[in-house]
N, C-alpha and C positions, 0 to 999 in steps of 0.2 A: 249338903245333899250327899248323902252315902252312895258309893259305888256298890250296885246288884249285881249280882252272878246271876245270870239265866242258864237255866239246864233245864233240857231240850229231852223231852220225854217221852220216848214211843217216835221218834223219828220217820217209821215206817206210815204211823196214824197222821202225821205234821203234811208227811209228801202227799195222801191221799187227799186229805184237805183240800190241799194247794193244786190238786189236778182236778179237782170239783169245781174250785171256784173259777179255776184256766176253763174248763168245758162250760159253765154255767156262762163265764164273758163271753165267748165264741158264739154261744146258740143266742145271747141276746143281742151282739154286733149283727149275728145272721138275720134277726127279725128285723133290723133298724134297718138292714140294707134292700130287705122286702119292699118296705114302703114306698111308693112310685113320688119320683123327683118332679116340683113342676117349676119349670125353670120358663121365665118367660122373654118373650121375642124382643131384640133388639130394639122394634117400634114402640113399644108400650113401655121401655125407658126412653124412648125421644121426646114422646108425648109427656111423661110424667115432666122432663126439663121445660119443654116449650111450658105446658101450664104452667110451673113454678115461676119461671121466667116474665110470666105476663101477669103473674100475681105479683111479684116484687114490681115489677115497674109502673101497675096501677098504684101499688103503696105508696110509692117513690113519690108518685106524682099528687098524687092525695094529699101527702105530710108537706110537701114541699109547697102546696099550693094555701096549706093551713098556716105553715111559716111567714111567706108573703102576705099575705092576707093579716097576720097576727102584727108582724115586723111595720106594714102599713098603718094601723090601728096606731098603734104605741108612737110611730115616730110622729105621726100628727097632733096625737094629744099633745107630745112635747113640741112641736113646734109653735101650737095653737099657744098652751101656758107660757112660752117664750116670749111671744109677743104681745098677749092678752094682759098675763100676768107675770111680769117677772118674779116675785116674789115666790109665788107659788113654786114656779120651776128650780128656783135657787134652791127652795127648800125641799124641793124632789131629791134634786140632785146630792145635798149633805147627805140626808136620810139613805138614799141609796149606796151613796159610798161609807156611811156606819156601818150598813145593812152585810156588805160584803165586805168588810173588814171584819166584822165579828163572826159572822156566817164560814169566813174559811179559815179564823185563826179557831175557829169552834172544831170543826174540820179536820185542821192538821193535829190539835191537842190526840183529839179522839185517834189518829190515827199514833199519834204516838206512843199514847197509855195500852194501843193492843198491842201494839210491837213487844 
């Protein structure tokens, strides 16, 4: 990259510029400061927390209730093939620990290769 020499031409035309473009920001900061502020009341953020607040904790209680409900299902099925059929549960049980041995050594590779 070569070093430019700027030479500055008409100096007196550069300054006028630069006091047009200074007056031109000033008269449009002036319009921006025209425009009426609406700045709202202290309550109408308490309300907006309270509703967020009773929104998360119907979720909480939703998900948390779909957990139980889901954790209830699964551990019966294994209880019931424990007893019913052991065979079957044994062979849940291998399959599932293949499952997530491959699942997270799958995982970690990927996480490797983007490093």
């Amino acid at each position: 990259m070569k070093k430019q020499n700027i030479i500055i031409k008409g100096g007196e035309l550069q300054n006028k510029q630069d006091m047009r473009a200074v007056q031109e920001l000033q008269e449009g900061l002036d319009k921006i400061e025209r425009f009426p502020v609406f700045t709202p009341d202290l309550q109408w953020f308490e309300n907006i927390v309270v509703t967020e607040k009773e929104k998360s904790r119907k979720k909480l209680i939703k998900e948390l209730s779909l957990f139980i409900m889901i954790a209830f299902i699964i551990l019966s099925i294994i209880i019931v093939s424990l007893y019913q059929m052991p065979v079957i549960f044994l062979i849940l049980q291998i399959f599932s620990t293949v499952f997530i041995v491959f699942y997270t050594g799958a995982g970690l590779k990927k996480k490797v290769e983007s490093s």
